[in-house]
C-alpha positions in Angstrom: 147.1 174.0 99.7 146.1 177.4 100.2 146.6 178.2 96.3 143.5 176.5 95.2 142.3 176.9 91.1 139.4 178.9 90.8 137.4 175.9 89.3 137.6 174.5 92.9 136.6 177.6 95.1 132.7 177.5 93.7 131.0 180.7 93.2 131.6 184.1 94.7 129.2 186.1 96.3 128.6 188.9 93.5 127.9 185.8 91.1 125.7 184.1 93.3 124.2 187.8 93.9 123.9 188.0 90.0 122.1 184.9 89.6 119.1 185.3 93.0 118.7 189.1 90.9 117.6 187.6 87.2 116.3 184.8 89.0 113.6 187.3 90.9 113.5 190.0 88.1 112.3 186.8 85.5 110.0 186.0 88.9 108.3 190.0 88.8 107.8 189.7 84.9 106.2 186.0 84.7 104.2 185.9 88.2 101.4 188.8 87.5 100.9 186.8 83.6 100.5 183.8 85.6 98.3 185.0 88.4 96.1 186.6 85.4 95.4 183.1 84.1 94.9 181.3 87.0 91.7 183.5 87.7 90.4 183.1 84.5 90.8 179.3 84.4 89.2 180.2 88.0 86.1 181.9 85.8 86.1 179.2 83.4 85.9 176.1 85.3 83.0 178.0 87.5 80.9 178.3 84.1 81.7 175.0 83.3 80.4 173.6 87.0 77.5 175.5 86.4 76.4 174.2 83.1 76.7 170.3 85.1 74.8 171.4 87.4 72.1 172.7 85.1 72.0 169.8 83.1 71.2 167.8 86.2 68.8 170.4 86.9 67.8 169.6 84.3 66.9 166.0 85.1 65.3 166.6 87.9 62.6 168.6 87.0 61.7 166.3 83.9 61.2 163.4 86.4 59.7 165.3 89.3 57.7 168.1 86.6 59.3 170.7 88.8 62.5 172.5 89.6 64.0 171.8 93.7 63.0 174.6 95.8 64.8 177.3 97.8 64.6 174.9 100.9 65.5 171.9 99.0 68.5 173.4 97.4 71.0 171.5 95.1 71.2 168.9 97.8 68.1 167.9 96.5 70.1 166.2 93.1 71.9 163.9 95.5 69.1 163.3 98.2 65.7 162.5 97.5 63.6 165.5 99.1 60.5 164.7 100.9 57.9 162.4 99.8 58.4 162.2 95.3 57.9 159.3 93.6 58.7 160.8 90.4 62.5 161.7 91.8 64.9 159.4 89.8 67.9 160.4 91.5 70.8 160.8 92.3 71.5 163.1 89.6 75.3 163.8 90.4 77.3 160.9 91.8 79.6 163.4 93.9 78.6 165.5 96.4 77.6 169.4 94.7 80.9 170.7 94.3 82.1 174.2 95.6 82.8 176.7 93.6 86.4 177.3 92.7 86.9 179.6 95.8 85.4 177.1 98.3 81.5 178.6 98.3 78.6 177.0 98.0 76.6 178.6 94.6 73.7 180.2 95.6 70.5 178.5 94.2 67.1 180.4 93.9 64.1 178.9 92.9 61.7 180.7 91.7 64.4 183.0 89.8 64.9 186.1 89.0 65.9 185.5 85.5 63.7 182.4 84.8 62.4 179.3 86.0 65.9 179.2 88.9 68.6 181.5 89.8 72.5 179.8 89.8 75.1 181.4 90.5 78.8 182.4 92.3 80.1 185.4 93.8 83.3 185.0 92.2 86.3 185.4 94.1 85.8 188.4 96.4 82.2 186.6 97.8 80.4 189.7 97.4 77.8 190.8 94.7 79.0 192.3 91.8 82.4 193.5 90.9 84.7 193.1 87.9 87.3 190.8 86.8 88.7 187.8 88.8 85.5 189.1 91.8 82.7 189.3 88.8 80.0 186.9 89.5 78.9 184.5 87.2 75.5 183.4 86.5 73.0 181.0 84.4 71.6 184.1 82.8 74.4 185.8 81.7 77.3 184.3 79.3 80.2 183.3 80.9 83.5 186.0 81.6 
């Protein structure tokens, strides 16, 4: 018994060696492609949110003749703010999404850069930056 065929012993440890090192050098090639992507999809879906959320926006002010204010926020597409007969709500049927990070967008009305300012911080949570942390906006085009 103790003259077992190879095709019975399994693999050695230099083979399984050999296999854990392709395995992790194809890992270090393909993970930093992936990671790339999965920001920009990140960027992408933000804009996309964004442009919902204007539309409904959107809504609101041609039923109430105005935009929600600062206080009011984009809670205001779900819940009816104050005293409007005009409001013709809800204008989303979820709850205002995050963005893909897990912030709120920041919502300014007056704007800045017209009538209300939307946007996200992007992935870092701070103003500015470039990349994956670039913030993106209603008054700029999309990363």
């Amino acid at each position: 018994m103790l003259n077992k065929d190879r095709k019975d012993r399994g693999f050695t440890l230099i083979e399984l060696m050999i296999v854990l090192f392709i395995l992790g050098l194809l890992a270090a090639l393909v993970a930093p492609r992936l990671m790339g992507r999965v920001g920009k999809a990140k960027q992408k879906s933000t804009a996309a949110q964004m442009q919902f959320l204007a539309t409904a926006l959107d809504l609101f002010h041609l039923d109430v003749g105005r935009y929600p204010t600062d206080e009011e926020g984009l809670k205001a597409l779900r819940e009816k703010p104050g005293n409007l007969p005009s409001w013709g709500g809800p204008y989303l049927d979820k709850p205002v999404p995050k963005d893909p990070w897990g912030r709120d967008y920041v919502y300014k009305s007056p704007g800045e850069h017209g009538a209300y300012d939307l946007y996200s911080l992007g992935a870092d949570g701070a103003p500015g930056g470039e990349g994956e942390n670039q913030d993106i906006s209603n008054w700029q085009s999309a990363p």
